[in-house]
N, C-alpha and C positions, 0 to 999 in steps of 0.2 A: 210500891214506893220503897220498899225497905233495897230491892234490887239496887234500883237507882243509887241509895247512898254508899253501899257497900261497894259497888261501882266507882263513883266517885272519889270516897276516901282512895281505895287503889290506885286509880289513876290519878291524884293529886299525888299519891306518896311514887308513884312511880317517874313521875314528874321530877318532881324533888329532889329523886334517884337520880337521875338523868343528868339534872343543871349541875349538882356539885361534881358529877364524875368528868362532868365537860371542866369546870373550870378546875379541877384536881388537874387533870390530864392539860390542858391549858398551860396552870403553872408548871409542873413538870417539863413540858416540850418548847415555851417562852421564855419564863421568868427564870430559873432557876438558869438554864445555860448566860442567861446575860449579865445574870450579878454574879456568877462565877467566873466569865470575862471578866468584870469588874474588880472585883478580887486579885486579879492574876496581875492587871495592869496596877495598880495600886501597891502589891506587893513588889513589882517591878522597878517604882519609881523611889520607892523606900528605899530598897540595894541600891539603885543609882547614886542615889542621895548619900548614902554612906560611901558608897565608894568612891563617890565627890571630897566627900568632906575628907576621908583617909589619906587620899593622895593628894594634898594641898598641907598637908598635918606636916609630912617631909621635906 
């Protein structure tokens, strides 16, 4: 019996290992490229906006 839980405890911790490295890796190759699009276009519409508002000032 004692096999069994030493067994177990491992394999639930290597589990564990496993799911965060999946969604680490996840966000990395997802999330992170789309809100830094996000970012890009945002930063984009701010310079717009200013240089709307600059050349309407003369």
């Amino acid at each position: 019996m004692k096999k069994f839980g030493k067994g177990f405890l491992i394999g639930a911790l290597a589990t564990a290992g496993a799911t965060v490295g999946a969604l680490f890796s996840f966000k990395k190759t997802v999330v992170e490229p789309i809100e830094n699009q996000e970012e890009k276009i945002e930063e984009n519409r701010k310079r717009a906006l200013r240089k709307q508002r600059s050349s309407h000032l003369q």
